[in-house]
N, C-alpha and C positions, 0 to 999 in steps of 0.2 A: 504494500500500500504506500501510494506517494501523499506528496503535500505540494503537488505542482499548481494545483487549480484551489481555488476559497471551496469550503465548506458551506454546502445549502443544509439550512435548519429552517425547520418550520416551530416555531414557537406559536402553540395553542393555549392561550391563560384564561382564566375563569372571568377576570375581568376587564374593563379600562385601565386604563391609568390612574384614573380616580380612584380602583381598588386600591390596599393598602400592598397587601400578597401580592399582586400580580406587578404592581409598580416596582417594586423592590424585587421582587423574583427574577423578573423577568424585564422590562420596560427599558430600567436603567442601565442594564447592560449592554442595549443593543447598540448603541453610538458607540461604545468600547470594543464589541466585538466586532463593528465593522470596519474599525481600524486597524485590527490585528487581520483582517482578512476574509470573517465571516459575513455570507450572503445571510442574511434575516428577511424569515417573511413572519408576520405578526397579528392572528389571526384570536378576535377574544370574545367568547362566547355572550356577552354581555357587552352593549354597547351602552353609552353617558344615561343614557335614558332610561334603558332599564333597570340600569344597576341604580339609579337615583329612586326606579320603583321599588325596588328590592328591601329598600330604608323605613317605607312606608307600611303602617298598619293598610287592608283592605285592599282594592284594586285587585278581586281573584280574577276575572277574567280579563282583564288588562295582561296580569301576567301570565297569564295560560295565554296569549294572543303572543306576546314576546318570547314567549318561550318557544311556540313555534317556529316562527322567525328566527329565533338562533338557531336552533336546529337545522334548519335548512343551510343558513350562512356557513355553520362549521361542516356542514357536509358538502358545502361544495369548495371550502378552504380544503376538505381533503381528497377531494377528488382527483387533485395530482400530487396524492401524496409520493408516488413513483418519481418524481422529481427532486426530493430531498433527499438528503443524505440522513440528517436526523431528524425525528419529531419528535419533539419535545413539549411535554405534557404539564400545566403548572399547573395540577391536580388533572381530574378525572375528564374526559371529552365531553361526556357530558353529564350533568347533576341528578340525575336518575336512571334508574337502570341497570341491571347487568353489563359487564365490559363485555358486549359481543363483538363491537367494533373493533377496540381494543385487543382481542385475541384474530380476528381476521388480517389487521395490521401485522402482528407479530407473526401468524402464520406465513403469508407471502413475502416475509423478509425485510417486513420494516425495522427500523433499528427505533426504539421507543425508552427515552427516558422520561421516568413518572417524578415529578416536582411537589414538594409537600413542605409546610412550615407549622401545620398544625396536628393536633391528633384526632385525626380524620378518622380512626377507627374506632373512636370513643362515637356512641350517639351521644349527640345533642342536640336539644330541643331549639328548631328557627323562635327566636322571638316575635317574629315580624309575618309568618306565614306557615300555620298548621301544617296544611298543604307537603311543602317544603321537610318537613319535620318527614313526614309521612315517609317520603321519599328517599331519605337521607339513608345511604346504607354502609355501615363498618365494615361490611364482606368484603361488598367490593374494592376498598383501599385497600383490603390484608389480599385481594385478588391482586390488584396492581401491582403489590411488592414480586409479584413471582410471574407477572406479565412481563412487566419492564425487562428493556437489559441492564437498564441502571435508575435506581432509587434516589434522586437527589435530595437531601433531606436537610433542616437548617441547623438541626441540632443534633450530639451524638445521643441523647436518648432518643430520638424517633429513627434515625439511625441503626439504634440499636435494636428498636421496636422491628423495624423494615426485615432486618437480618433473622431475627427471631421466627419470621414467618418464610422465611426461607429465601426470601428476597438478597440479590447484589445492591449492596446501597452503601452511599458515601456521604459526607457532610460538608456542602458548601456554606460556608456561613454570609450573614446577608451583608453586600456592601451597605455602606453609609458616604454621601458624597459630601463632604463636609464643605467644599467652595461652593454651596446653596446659600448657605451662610454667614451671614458675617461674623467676625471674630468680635468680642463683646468687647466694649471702649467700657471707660469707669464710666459706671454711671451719676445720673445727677446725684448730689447726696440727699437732697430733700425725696426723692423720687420711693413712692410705697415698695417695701419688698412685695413680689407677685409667684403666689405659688399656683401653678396651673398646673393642667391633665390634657392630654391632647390624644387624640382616636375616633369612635363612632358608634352612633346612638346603639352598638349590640353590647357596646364592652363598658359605655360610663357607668353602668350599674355596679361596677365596682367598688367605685368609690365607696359605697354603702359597706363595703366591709372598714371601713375607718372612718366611718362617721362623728364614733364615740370622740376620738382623738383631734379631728378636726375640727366640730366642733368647742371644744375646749379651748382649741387653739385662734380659733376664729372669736371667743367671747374673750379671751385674755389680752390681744393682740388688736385690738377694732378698725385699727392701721393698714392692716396686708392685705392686701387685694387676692384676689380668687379669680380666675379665668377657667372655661373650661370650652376648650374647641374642639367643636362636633358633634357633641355630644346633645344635639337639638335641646328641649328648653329644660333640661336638667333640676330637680330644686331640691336643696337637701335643707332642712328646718336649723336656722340658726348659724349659716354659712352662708355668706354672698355673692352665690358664684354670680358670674359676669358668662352670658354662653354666647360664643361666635362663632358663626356659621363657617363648617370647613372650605378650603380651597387651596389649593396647589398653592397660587401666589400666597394666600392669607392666614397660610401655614408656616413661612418663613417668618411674616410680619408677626404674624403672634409668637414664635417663640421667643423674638426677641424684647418682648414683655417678661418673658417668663425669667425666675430668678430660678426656681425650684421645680421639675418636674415629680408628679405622682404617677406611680405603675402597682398601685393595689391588683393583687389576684388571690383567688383561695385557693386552700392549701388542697388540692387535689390533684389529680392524674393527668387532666387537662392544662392545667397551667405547667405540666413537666415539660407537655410538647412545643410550649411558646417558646419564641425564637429570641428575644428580646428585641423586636423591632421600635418598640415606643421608648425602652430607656436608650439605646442606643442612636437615634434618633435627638432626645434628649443632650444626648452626650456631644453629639456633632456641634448642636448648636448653642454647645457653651452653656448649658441649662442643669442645673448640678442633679442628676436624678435620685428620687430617693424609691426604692421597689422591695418587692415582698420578695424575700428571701428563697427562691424556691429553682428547681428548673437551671435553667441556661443564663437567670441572672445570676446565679452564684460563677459562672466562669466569666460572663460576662462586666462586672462590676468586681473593684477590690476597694470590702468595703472601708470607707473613710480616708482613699485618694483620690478614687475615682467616682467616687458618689458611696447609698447608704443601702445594707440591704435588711429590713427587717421581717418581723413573723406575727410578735403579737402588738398590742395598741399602746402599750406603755415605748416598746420600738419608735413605733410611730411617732409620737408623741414627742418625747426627747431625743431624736433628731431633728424633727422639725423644729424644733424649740430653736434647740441648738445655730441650727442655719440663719434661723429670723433674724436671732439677736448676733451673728456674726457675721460680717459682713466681708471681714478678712478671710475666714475660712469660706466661705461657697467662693468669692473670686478666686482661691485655690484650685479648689476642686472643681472649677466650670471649665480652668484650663487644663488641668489634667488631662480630666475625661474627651476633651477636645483633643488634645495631642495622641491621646490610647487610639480613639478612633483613627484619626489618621493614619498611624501607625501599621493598626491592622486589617482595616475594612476600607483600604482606598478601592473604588471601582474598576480601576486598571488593572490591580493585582487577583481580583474576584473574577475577571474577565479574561483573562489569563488562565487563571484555573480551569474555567468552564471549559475553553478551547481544549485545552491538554486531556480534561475528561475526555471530550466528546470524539478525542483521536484515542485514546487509551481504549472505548470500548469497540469503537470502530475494529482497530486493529486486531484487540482479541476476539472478536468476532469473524474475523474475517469477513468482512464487507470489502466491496471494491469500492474504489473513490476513483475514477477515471474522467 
């Protein structure tokens, strides 16, 4: 096998850009891969519209009207799937259903790598669409693990998860592009500390696991301001969040509001499979993140240079404390965790990796590249 002619990949993601997963999995690599030589074609089963329906309680036959529609589009994005070399999967082709596609691909010689950052194999309930729930199947992600030729996965427990069910699977971890960002200037000194939460109306319900803390913190402090982006009209009794509508551009602007980011999750099976997209995130843009102790934040974060990792609400608590009234230590630790990131999660280096994969399984495979 040569390296004389670029690499055709066919990247299939679950959403837009506007998704969080398929932005960061997938989206951000591709101006990187095409520099180092990869052809991308970019085909996402959701387009701005639906996916913004997707957010919404009600609209069932709106989305049963879209969903056919996508349907149709990914199946004619793979109608020449005999023209790429890879396709690549950032989760399942499509959101219900047995992989029967998926093994007819692999039967006639497609090379199929399956992409995952969550624990797909766990159910869990849609908040947004019964429906959805209904449909939602574990199988068939532990099926993908042993469809694929290669499992990309963002973390070594789902990795590990992958390997367990017999599946080839490796751990790309997610870039973070930190020249999105501005590098934090001192700020004004009169200026309120702002502790904010940034994600989407499925995950702000978090927060409610440290309410206790927050609140306390919100009644001792009447000073700190609260933001919370995306998370639609969010309201927790006794705290004043401030909630701003997400958006690419107003995602940059608001972090750099933020002093303190929050990555509350519960202490369960699901939160092992999180990849740290939001503290890492956080960390890019100079934002000192404080998260629950669990999962990929524990490799991800060292706690107290490069942000905080806690478990119970007394945690919570006296860090946050701690940050409010310091002003010296978070401009510390905002730069840290901004130089860590750079360090290890430039895009260039992530994209680099993916290329070396996507020849590592060709080869053992023996696929021709001609």
């Amino acid at each position: 096998m040569t390296r004389e002619r670029p690499l055709r990949v066919l990247f299939l993601t679950r959403y837009p850009v506007e998704g969080a997963s398929s932005r960061y999995r997938v989206f951000q690599y591709v101006p990187h891969l095409e520099k180092l030589g990869v052809q991308c074609t970019v085909q996402s089963f959701m387009d701005t519209a639906m996916y913004r329906m997707t957010l919404q309680s009600g609209h069932t036959l709106k989305k049963v009207w879209a969903t056919a529609r996508a349907v149709l589009a990914r199946l004619k994005a793979l109608s020449k799937w005999r023209s790429y070399d890879v396709i690549y999967m950032q989760r399942e082709l499509f959101p219900f259903g047995p992989p029967v596609l998926e093994r007819f691909l692999k039967k006639h010689g497609a090379v199929i790598f399956f992409d995952f950052d969550d624990a797909l194999f766990i159910k869990k309930p849609s908040r947004y669409n019964p429906i959805a729930t209904l449909l939602r199947s574990p199988e068939k992600t532990r099926d993908m693990f042993t469809i694929a030729d290669c499992t990309v996965a963002g973390n070594n427990w789902l990795r590990d998860s992958a390997r367990s069910e017999g599946g080839k699977a490796v751990t790309l971890e997610v870039a973070e592009d930190t020249s999105r960002y501005r590098e934090r200037a001192d700020v004004e000194p009169d200026r309120p500390v702002t502790i904010g939460w940034l994600g989407s109306p499925t995950t702000v319900k978090y927060l409610k696991l440290i309410q206790e803390p927050l609140q306390k913190l919100a009644s001792r402090y009447p000073d700190v301001r609260w933001e919370i982006i995306g998370g639609n009209e969010f309201t927790m009794e006794g705290v004043p969040w401030v909630n701003t509508s997400w958006s690419l551009e107003g995602e940059v602007e608001g972090l750099a509001r933020f002093d303190i980011g929050l990555m509350p999750l519960p202490q369960d099976e699901w939160s092992n499979g999180k990849s740290g997209g939001k503290a890492r995130t956080y960390m890019a843009a100079s934002v000192v993140p404080v998260c629950a102790g669990i999962g990929y934040n524990l490799e991800l974060i060292r706690h107290g240079e490069t942000g905080f990792l806690c478990k119970e609400n007394e945690d919570w608590y006296q860090v946050l404390l701690e940050l409010i009234e310091d002003k010296a230590q978070r401009e510390r630790l905002s730069k840290a965790a901004r130089a860590d990131v750079e360090a290890r999660f430039a895009p260039e280096k992530q994209a680099r990796a993916m290329v070396d994969l996507f020849y590592d399984v060709l080869e053992a495979k023996g696929a021709t590249h001609e």
